[in-house]
N, C-alpha and C positions, 0 to 999 in steps of 0.2 A: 194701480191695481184696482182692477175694476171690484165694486161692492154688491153679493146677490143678494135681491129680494126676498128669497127662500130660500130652504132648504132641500138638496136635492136627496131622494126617496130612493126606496127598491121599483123598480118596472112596475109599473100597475098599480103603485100606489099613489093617493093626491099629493101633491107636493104640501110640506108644512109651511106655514106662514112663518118666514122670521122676524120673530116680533121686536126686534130693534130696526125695524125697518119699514114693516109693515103696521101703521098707525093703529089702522082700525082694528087689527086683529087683538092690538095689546090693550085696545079698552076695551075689547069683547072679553079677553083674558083674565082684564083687572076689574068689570064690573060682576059680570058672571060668575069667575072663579075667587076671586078674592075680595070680594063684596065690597069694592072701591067705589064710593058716592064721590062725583063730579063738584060738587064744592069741596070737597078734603084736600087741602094741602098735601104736594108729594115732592119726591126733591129728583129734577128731573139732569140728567146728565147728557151731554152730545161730546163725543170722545171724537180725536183724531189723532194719529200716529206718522210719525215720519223720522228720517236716521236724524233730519237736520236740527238737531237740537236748538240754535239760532235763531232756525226760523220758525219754532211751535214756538220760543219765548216772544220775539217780535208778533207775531200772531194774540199771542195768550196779551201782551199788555195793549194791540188796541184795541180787545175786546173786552178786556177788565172797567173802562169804562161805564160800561154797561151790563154786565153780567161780573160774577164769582167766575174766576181759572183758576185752576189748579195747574199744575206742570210738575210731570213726575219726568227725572232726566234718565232712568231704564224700568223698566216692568217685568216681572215674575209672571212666563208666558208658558200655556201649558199648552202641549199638543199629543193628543194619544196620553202616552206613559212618557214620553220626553218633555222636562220640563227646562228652560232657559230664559235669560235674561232677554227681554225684545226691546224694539228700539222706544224711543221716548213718546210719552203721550200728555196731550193737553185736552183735561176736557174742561168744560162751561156747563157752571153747574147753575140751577132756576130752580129755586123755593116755590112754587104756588100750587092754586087749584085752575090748572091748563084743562082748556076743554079741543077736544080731536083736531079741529082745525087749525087751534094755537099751537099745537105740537106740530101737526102737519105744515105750518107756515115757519116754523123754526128749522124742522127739520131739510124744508129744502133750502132756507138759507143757506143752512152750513153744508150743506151735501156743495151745492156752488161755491160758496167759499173754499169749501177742498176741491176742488176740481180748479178753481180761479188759481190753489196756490199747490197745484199736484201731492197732496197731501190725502192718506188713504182715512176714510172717513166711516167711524165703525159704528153710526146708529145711533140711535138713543137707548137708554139707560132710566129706569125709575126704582124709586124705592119711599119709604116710610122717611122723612126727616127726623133729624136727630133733635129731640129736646134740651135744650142749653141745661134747664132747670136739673132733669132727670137724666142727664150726661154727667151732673157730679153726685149720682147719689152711689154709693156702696153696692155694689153687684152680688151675691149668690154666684154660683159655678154655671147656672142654667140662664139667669142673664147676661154673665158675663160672655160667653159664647154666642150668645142671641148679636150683643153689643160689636164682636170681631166679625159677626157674618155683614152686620150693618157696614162698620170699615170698610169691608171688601167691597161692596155694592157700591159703596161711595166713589170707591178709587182707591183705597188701601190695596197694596198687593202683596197675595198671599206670601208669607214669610220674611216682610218686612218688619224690620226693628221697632218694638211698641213694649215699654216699660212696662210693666205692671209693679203696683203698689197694694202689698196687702194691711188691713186694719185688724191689727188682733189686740184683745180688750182682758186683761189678767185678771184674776179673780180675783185678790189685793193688789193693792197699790207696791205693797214691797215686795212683790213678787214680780214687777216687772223687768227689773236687772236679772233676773233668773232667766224671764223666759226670753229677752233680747239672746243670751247667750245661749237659750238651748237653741235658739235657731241657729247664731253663729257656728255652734261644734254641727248641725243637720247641713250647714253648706250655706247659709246664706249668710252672707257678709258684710250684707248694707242692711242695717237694722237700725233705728231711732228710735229714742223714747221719747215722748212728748207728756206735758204735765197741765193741767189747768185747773186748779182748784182742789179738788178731791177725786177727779177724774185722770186717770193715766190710760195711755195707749202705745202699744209699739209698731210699728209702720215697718213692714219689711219689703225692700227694694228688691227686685230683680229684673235683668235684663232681658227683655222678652219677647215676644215678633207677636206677629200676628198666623198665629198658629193654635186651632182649639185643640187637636192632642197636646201640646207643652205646655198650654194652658190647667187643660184637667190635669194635667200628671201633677205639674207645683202646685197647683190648690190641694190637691192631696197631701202632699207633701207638708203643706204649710195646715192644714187641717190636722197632720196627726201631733206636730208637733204642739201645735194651740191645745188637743184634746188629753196629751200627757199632761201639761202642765195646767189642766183647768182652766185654760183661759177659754174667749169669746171669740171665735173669726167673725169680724161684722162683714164682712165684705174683698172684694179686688176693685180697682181702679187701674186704667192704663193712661198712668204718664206717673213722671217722677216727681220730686220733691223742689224741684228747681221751678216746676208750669208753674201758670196760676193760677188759682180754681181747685186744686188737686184738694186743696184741704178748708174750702169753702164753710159757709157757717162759721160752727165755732172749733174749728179739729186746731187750724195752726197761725192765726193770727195772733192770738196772744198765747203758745205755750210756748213754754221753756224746754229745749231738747237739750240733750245731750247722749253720746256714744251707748249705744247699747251692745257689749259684751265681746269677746275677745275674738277675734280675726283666726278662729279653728274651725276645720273641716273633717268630716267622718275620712 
């Protein structure tokens, strides 16, 4: 399947530059429109797609040598108003501060390399990389959303499965068995309490995608709940209690958990 340069217009209009394709137009895009200085680190992405799942994996690993691949085995593909699963994709992803020519000389490697292995080759791809540091701090509803647009840009695909963990902080200590269980009877069932000193928190689990309307709805949800019972929502987090990192600092290397409140639903 052949890949175009642009994008094609009404009669009479200039054609648009598609800018996973078109180099220079995406750093006229990203210096002019999004005040992108040429030393800044970006996380740049070159995706390819093909049914043969086999052969994006044998691809993706003797390219890992040398760059980050990712390999997603279907993708959440939108077309119009019809949305479906498409076939699989590998992309290779580069941390740096790339200047035009570096992109342009990556980019027609792998355009050759898809062509060397009939494999349809969909551009490059850029965005803001993600801060390791400031990936596990406690999110607000307004970064948490910022953080699922990030995923996507990455290579997360829309409405894929991504935990979310919320941090609610009770106004006593002995209040915390209270409010694990008002959330249990509000519908959430994975609830934890964690203890460290004088300090208690309840960590509530749910399963989650990468989706910002189901997002705002359960942070609401988990908001009104924290706001009846006086407690603190510090934050969302997306991943569970099993990652690692999820509770970084001092949240759950040294607390003591146990079950927080009885397995009831509204």
């Amino acid at each position: 399947m052949p890949n175009q340069p642009s994008k094609p217009n009404q009669p009479g209009q200039p054609r648009e530059p598609d800018l996973h394709f078109d180099i220079d137009a995406l750093f006229d895009h990203m210096v002019n429109n999004l005040e992108h200085r040429l030393e800044n680190e970006k996380e740049w992405s070159f995706t390819f797609r093909d049914e043969d799942l086999e052969k994006l994996s044998r691809i993706g690993e003797a390219l890992s040598d040398e760059f980050d691949v990712h390999l997603q085995e279907e993708v959440e593909t939108y077309d119009g108003d019809r949305v479906f699963m498409g076939p699989p994709l590998l992309a290779v992803i580069i941390v740096a501060s790339l200047l035009p020519d570096e992109v342009k000389t990556l980019a027609a490697r792998f355009a050759a390399l898809a062509a060397d292995e009939s494999l349809v080759y969909e551009g490059v791809g850029v965005c803001d990389p993600i801060d390791m540091d400031e990936l596990m701090e406690w999110l607000d509803l307004d970064a948490a959303r910022s953080r699922l647009r990030a995923f996507t840009d990455s290579g997360l695909a829309p409405g894929e499965d991504l935990p979310f963990v919320f941090l609610v902080e009770p106004e006593h200590r002995a209040g915390a068995k209270a409010l694990a269980a008002a959330f249990a009877a509000a519908g959430f069932d994975d609830t934890e309490i964690a203890e460290e000193g004088d300090a208690t928190a309840v960590f509530v689990q749910f399963p989650g995608r990468n989706d910002e309307a189901l997002l705002k709805s359960v942070y609401a949800r988990v908001e009104r709940v924290a706001l009846a019972k006086k407690a603190d929502l510090v934050g969302v987090q997306f991943f569970d209690d099993d990652d690692d990192g999820v509770y970084d600092d001092d949240d759950e290397d040294d607390l003591d958990s146990e079950d927080g409140g009885e397995d009831e639903k509204e």
